[in-house]
C-alpha positions in Angstrom: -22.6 -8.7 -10.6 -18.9 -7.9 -11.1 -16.5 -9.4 -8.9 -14.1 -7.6 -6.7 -10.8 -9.1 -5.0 -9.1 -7.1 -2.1 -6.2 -7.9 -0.1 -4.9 -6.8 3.0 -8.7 -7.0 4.3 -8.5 -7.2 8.1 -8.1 -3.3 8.8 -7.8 0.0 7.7 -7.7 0.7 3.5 -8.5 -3.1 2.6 -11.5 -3.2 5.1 -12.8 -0.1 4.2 -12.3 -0.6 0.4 -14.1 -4.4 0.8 -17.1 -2.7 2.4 -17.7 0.2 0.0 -17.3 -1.9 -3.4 -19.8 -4.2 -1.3 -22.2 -1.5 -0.3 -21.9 -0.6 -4.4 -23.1 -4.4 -5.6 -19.6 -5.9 -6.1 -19.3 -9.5 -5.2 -16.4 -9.1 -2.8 -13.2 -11.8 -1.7 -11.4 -10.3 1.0 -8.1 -11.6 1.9 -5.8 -11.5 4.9 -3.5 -13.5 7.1 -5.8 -12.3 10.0 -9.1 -13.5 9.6 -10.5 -13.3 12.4 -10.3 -9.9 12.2 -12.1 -9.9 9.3 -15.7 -11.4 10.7 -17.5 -8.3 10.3 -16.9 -8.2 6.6 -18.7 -12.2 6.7 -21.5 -10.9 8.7 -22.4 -8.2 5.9 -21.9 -10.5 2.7 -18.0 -10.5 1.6 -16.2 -13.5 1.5 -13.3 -14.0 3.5 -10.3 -16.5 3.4 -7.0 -16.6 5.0 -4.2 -15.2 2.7 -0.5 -14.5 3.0 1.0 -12.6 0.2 4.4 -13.8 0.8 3.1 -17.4 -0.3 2.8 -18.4 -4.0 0.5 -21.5 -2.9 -1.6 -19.3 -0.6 -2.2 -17.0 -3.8 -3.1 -19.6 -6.0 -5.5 -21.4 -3.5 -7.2 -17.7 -2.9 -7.6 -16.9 -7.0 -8.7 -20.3 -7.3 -11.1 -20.3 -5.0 -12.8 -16.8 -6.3 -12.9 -18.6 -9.6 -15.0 -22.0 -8.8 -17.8 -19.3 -7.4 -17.5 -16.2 -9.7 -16.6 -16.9 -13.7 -15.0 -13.2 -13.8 -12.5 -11.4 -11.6 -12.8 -7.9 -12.6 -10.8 -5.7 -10.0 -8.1 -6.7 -8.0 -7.1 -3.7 -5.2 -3.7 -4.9 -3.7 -4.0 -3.0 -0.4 -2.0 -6.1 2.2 1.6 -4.3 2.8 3.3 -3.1 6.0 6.3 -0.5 6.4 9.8 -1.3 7.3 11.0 1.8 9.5 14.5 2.3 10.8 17.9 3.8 9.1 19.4 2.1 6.8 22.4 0.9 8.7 20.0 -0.5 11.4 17.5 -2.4 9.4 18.4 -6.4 9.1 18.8 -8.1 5.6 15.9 -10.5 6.7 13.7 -7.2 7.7 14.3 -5.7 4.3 13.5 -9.0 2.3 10.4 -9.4 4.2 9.5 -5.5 3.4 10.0 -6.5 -0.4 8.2 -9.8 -0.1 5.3 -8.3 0.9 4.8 -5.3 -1.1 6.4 -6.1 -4.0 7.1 -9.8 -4.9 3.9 -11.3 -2.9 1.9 -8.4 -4.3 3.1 -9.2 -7.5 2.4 -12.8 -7.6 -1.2 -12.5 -7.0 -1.7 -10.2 -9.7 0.2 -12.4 -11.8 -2.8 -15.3 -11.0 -5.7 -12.9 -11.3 -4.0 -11.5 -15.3 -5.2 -14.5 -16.9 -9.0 -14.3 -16.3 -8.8 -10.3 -17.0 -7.3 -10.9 -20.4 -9.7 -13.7 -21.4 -12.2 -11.4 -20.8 -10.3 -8.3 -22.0 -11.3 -6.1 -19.1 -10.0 -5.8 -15.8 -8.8 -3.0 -13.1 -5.6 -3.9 -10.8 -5.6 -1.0 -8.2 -1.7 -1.1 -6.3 -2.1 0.6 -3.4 1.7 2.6 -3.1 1.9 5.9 -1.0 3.5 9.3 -1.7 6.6 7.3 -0.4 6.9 5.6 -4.0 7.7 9.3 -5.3 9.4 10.6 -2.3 12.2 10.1 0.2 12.8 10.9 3.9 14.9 9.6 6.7 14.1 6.3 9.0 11.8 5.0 5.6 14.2 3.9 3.3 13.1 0.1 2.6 9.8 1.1 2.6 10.4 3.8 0.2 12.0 1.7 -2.2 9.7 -1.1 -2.0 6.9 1.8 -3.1 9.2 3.3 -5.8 9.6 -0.7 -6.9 6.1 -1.1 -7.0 5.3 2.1 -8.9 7.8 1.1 -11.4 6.3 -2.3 -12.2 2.2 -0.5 -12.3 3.6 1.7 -15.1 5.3 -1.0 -16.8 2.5 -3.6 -16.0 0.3 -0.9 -17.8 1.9 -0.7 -20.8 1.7 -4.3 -21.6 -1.6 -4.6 -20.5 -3.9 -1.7 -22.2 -4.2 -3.5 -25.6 -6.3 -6.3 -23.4 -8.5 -3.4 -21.5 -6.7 -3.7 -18.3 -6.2 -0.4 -16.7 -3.2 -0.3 -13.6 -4.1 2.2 -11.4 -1.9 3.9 -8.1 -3.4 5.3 -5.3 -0.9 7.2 -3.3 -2.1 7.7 0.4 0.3 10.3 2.7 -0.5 8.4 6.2 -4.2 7.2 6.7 -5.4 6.6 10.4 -4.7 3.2 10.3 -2.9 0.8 12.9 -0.5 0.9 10.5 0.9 3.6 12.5 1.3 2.2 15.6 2.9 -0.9 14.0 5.4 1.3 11.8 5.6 2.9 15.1 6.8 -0.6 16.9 9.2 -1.3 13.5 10.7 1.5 13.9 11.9 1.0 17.7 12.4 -3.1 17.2 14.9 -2.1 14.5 16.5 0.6 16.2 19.1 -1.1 19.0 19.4 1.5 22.0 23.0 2.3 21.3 22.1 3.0 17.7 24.0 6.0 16.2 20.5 7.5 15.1 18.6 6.0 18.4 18.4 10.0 19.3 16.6 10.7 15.7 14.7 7.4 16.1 13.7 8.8 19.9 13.0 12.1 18.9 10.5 11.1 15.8 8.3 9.1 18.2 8.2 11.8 20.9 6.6 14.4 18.1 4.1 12.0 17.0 5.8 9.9 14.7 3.4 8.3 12.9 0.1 9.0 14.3 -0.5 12.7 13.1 -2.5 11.5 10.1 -5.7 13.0 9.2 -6.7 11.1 5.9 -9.1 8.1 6.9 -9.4 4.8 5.8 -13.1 5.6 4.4 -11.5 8.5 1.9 -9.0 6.4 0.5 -12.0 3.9 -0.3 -13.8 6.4 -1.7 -10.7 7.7 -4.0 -10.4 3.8 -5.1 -13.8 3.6 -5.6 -13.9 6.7 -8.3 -10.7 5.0 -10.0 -12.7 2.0 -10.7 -15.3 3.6 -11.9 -13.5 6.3 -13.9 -14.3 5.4 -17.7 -11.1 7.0 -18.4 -8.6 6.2 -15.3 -5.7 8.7 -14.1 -2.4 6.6 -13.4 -2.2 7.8 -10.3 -4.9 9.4 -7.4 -3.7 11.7 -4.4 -5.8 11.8 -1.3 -5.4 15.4 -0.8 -4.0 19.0 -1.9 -0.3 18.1 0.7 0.2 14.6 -1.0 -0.2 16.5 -4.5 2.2 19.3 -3.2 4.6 17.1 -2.3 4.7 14.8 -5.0 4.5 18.1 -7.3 7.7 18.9 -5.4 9.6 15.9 -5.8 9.0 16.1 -9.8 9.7 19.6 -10.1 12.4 20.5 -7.7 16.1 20.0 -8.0 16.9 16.7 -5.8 19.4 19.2 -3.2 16.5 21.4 -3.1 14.2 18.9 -2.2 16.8 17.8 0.5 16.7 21.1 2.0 12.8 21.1 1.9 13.1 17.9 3.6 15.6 18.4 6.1 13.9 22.1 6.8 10.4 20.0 7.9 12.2 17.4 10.1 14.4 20.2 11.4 13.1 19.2 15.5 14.0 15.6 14.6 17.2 16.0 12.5 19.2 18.7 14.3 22.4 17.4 16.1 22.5 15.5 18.9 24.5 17.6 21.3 24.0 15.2 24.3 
């Protein structure tokens, strides 16, 4: 039985990716800070322990423990992150740090642990989840969108180094899954955004046309996408959820960067247009 090792396990992608590579005979560890939200995945089978990214002790208890009861680890899917909303000039120091603690650094660590085991047995598959965020840019998303572009740029370097011991580094690039990670992007977005903000009126007018919660991608297809990267015999660097995230990334590589503002600026046109008041 291979042995699977997802993070960020307590809702949307990690919880749906934890139960598909169970349903398909992997021995799954699920991690999250939340565990009790994570009872359903004990009921069915999948292991479950409490894990914070953002601490290296946490890590190393968690990839220990998967060790003393499975002698392999053979895919790691990094899905535990959050996003960081708010302009630039509005976000704390303390805010950003946080955002690049947990997507990047903590993220990094525990792969870090589980690299080891995967080289000893020269096979392995480390699946970041990242978002058409780490290939794009748009207003009110800045720290998330660098943590993303930081975290693509380690996978493909990570890659690199470790082909030669069968490891394949995978990116999955979701364009907004119905998640609650909405709703709390949502919340960052208006914590970070003090009422007499200079871009409180963009900030307003983002939330009032849905903001965040006009997503039609689900949880489930994202575990099904990471599911066919695992078991691709040859792997794609990157997998996009559907034929928008591919146009958009296509657009971002292609077009000219003032071009790709205008495109930009021409789909938030309700949000960005002056604010007359």
């Amino acid at each position: 039985m291979k042995t699977a090792i997802v993070t960020g396990a307590s809702a949307g992608i990690g919880k749906a990716t934890a139960k598909r590579l169970h349903q398909q005979g992997y021995e799954v560890f699920a991690g999250a800070r939340r565990v009790e939200k994570m009872q359903d995945l004990a009921a069915i089978g999948v292991h479950v322990h409490a894990l914070d990214v953002t601490d290296q002790n946490s890590n190393q208890v968690f990839v220990t423990d998967v060790l003393a009861q499975s002698s392999t680890i053979d895919v790691i899917v990094n899905s535990a992150g959050y996003s960081a909303q708010g302009a630039l000039e509005d976000v704390s120091p303390e805010e950003a740090k946080r955002q690049f603690d947990v997507n990047v650094f903590g993220l990094m660590n525990l792969t870090q642990l589980v690299l080891p085991t995967m080289r000893h047995q020269r096979a392995g598959k480390v699946i970041n989840i990242s978002s058409i965020g780490g290939q794009i840019y748009s207003p009110l998303g800045g720290w998330y969108y660098a943590s993303k572009h930081a975290l693509e740029a380690l996978s493909d370097t990570l890659r690199m180094e470790v082909k030669r011991f069968g490891i394949d580094v995978i990116i999955v690039e979701p364009s907004g899954t119905k998640t609650e990670w909405g709703g709390i992007a949502t919340q960052k977005l208006l914590d970070q955004t003090p009422t007499d903000s200079a871009y409180r009126d963009i900030v307003d007018r983002y939330v009032k046309n849905s903001g965040f919660s006009n997503f039609s991608t689900t949880p489930d297809t994202i575990a099904d996408l990471i599911l066919k990267a695992i078991t691709a015999r040859k792997p794609r660097t990157r997998y996009l959820p559907d034929f928008t995230a591919k146009l958009l990334v296509f657009a971002a590589r292609k077009l000219p960067y003032k071009a790709l503002d205008r495109m930009m600026f021409r789909s938030l046109k309700q949000i960005m247009a002056p604010n007359n008041n």
